[in-house]
C-alpha positions, -999 to 999 in steps of 0.1 A, spaced: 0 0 0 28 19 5 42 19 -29 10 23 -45 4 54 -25 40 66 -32 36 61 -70 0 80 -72 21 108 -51 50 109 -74 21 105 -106 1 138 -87 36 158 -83 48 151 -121 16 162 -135 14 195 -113 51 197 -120 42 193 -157 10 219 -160 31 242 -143 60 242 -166 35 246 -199 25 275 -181 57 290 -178 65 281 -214 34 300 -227 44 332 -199 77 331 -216 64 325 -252 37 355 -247 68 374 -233 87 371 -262 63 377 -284 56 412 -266 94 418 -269 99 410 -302 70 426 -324 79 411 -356 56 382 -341 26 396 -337 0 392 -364 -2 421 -385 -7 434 -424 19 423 -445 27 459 -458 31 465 -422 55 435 -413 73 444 -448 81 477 -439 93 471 -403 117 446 -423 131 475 -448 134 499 -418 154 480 -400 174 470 -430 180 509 -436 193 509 -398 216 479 -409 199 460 -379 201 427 -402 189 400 -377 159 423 -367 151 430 -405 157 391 -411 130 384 -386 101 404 -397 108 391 -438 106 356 -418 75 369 -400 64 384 -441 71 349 -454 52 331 -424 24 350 -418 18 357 -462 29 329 -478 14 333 -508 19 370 -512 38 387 -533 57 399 -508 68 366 -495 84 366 -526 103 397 -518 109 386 -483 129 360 -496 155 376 -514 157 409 -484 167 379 -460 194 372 -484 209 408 -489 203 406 -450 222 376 -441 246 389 -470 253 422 -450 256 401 -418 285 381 -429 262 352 -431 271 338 -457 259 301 -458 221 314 -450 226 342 -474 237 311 -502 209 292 -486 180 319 -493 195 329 -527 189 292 -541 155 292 -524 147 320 -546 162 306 -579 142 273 -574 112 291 -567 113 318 -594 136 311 -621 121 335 -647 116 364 -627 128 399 -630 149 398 -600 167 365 -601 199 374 -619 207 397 -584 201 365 -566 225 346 -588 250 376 -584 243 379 -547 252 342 -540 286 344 -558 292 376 -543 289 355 -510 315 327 -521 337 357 -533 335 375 -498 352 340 -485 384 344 -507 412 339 -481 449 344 -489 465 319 -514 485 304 -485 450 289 -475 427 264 -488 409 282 -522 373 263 -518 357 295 -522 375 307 -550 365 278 -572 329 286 -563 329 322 -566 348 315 -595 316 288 -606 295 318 -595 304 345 -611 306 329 -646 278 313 -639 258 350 -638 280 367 -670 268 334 -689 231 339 -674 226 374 -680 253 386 -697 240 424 -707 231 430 -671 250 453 -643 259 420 -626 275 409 -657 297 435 -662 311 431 -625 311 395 -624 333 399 -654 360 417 -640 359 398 -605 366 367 -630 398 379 -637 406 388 -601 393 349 -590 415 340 -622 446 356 -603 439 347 -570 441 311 -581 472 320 -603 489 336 -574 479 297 -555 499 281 -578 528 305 -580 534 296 -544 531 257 -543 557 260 -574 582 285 -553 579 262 -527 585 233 -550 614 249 -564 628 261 -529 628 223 -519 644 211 -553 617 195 -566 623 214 -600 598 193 -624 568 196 -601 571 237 -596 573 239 -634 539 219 -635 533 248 -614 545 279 -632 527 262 -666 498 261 -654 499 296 -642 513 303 -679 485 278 -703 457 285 -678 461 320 -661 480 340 -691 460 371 -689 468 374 -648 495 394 -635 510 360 -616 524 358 -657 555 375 -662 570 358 -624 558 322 -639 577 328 -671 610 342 -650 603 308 -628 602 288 -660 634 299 -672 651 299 -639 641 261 -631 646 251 -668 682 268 -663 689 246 -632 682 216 -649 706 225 -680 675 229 -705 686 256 -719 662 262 -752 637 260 -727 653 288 -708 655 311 -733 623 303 -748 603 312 -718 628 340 -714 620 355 -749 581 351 -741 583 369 -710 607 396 -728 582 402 -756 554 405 -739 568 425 -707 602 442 -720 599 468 -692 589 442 -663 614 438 -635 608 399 -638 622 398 -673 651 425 -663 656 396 -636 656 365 -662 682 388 -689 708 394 -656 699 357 -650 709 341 -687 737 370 -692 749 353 -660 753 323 -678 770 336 -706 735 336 -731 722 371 -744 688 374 -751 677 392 -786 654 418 -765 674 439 -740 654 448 -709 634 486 -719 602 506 -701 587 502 -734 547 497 -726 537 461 -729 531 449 -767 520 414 -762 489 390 -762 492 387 -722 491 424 -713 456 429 -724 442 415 -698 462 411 -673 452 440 -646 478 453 -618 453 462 -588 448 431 -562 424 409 -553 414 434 -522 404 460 -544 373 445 -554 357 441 -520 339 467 -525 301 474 -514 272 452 -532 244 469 -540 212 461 -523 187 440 -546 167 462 -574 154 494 -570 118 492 -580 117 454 -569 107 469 -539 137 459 -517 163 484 -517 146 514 -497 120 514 -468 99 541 -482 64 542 -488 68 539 -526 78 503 -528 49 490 -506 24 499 -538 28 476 -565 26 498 -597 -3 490 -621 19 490 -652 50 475 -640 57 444 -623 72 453 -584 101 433 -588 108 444 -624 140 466 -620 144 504 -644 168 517 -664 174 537 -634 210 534 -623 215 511 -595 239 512 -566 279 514 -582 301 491 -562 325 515 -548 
């Protein structure tokens, strides 16, 4: 009898133990939902605007919640839609990256053919590109911002995103160039002289137009040099000296092969470049091009919390972007 009554006791205690826990849940549930009023039901122009101002205050978690609270309390509106792609830019601005990626391919899936998908292509590369680290380090992101950003000059190749994309390509191009210019140094360091010109021809057959260029071809002839190939000294030698005459690397590669008793045909000048690798190639680094991303589309209705973009227009499509200029990366 004992037990019995002991286990009914211990059955009364749990249950009163458990009621009164629920009702400290739902306290501390109602709580929150005072604190935080992106929860509280509301019109969606309402929620969606809270969203934007916040976003102007660069509050990005706050502004992430109310286009959460757009996309849970209207999913079917139209400005779910646009809730989608402002948690993006939000998570984007927040260094967020991998949610930023994740809401950007929620919006390609879900509207592939609309006006404003190319700037969620753009925005997702942009994000891999943000995660460039120095070539010393592992180039993960590189190869997908690099997979990125062609992917969006391929796409929509007359668009504003294009155009950047473009010349970030190059600077991905010699950030992976500059990656293999230091496994090959350290290659040649250690004396492992046929792998670090793997190295440096790569750099040359793959990444000609980069500036890693001129140092591969002075590698090329220095390691082809140690090895007593010769021709293939000088030939890489006279690439590098018609293409860069006035580059220190190919002033370094004539004192190199005058050293050795060889004269090049081209004597070292600060003539401009005149070759097939200078058109491209571009001096500024990789750094430069962090620059600010614009916010999504102007008339999309995601780039300012004004009035304005809460009224769809009657002979536009919201989301359809102008010819209006957008924001210029800096």
């Amino acid at each position: 009898m004992l037990t019995k009554s002991w286990a009914r006791s211990a059955i009364i205690l749990l249950v009163l133990s458990t009621a009164v826990g629920l009702s400290g849940c739902a306290l501390f549930k109602a709580k929150k939902k005072d604190d935080n009023s992106a929860y509280v039901e509301r019109p969606v122009d309402q929620l969606y605007l809270a969203g934007a101002t916040q976003l102007d205050s660069h509050h990005w978690n706050e502004a992430i919640a109310y286009f959460k609270e757009v996309e849970r309390q209207h999913p079917y509106s139209e400005w779910s839609r646009r809730a989608i792609l402002m948690q993006a830019y939000a998570h984007y601005e927040a260094n967020q990256y991998d949610d930023a990626v994740s809401d950007s391919n929620r919006f390609i899936d879900l509207y592939p053919g609309h006006a404003t998908t190319p700037y969620a292509y753009y925005l997702k590369a942009e994000c891999y590109f943000e995660q460039i680290v120095d070539t010393g380090r592992d180039q993960a992101a590189t190869e997908q911002a690099l997979t990125g950003m062609r992917d969006v000059a391929r796409r929509y190749p007359k668009t504003e995103y294009a155009e950047d994309a473009r010349l970030k390509i190059d600077m991905i191009n010699d950030q992976l160039a500059g990656r293999e210019m230091n496994v090959g140094r350290w290659y040649l360091r250690n004396g492992y002289t046929l792998a670090a010109i793997g190295r440096f021809k790569t750099v040359v057959d793959k990444y000609q137009t980069t500036s890693q260029t001129p140092e591969a071809l002075y590698r090329l002839t220095e390691a082809y040099l140690t090895l007593g190939l010769v021709g293939e000294a000088k030939e890489n030698a006279a690439v590098l000296g018609y293409n860069f005459p006035g580059d220190q690397w190919y002033a370094d590669s004539y004192k190199l092969l005058t050293s050795k008793g060889y004269r090049p045909a081209v004597v070292p000048s600060s003539q401009p470049h005149n070759g097939i690798f200078h058109a491209m190639a571009h001096p500024f680094g990789l750094g430069d091009a962090r620059a600010k991303t614009p916010a999504p589309p102007v008339d999309s209705g995601l780039a300012s919390p004004t009035s304005a973009i809460l009224t769809p227009s009657t002979t536009q499509t919201p989301d359809q972007p102008t010819a209006q200029p957008q924001a210029t990366p800096n």
